[in-house]
Structures are given as structure tokens and as C-alpha cells.
C-alpha positions in Angstrom: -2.1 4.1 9.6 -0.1 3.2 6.5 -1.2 1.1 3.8 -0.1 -2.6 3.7 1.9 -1.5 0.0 3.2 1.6 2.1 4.6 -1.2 4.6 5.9 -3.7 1.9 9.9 -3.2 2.7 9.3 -4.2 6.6 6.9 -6.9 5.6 9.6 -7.9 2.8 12.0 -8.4 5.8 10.0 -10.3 8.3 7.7 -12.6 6.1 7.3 -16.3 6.6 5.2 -18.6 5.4 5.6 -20.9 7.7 3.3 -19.1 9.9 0.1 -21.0 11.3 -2.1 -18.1 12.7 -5.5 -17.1 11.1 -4.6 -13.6 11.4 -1.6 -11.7 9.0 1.3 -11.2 11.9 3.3 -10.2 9.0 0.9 -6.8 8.3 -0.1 -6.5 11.8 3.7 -6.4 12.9 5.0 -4.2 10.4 1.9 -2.0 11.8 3.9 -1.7 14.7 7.0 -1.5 13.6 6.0 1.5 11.7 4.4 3.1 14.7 7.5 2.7 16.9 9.5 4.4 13.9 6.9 7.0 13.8 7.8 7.4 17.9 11.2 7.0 17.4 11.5 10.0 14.7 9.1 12.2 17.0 11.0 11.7 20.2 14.2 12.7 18.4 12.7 16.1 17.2 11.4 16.4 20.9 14.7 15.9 22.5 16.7 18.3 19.5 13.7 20.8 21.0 15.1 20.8 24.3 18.5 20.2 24.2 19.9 21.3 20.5 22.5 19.7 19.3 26.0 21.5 18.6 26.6 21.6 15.1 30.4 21.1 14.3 
């Protein structure tokens, strides 16, 4: 898992501090952000695996 300075661009975009909770949403959603990026880019290199993409 990435550092919260490694995250500091998504956190940048979804900060508030308006937020109430005890817990830092900000961190623990960029956590996730990250990871479904992580997905994303692995998903892609699947799929290019199995069906490669013409190049033009």
C-alpha cells in the first residue's frame, strides 16, 4: 500500500475539512482510489493479453 505523500495528488483533489468523522476518509479513500487504479491498469494488460490490440 502506498504512502499517504505517495497519495497526496488524489488526496489534494478530494480533501475537505468540513469532514466530521474521527477517522481520515480523505487517506483511507485515496487508499482506494489507488487500489481500483492499480485494478484498472492490471485488467487492461490482461485484456491486451488476450485479445491484442491492432496497431495502426
Amino acid at each position: 500500500m502506498r504512502t499517504k505523500a505517495e497519495l497526496k495528488e488524489i488526496i489534494d483533489q478530494i480533501a475537505s475539512q468540513e469532514s466530521p468523522v474521527g477517522i481520515d476518509p480523505v487517506y483511507v479513500h485515496a487508499v482506494i482510489l489507488d487500489k481500483l487504479q492499480t485494478i484498472e491498469r492490471r485488467l487492461a494488460r490482461l485484456e491486451d493479453a488476450v485479445h491484442p490490440r491492432e496497431e495502426s
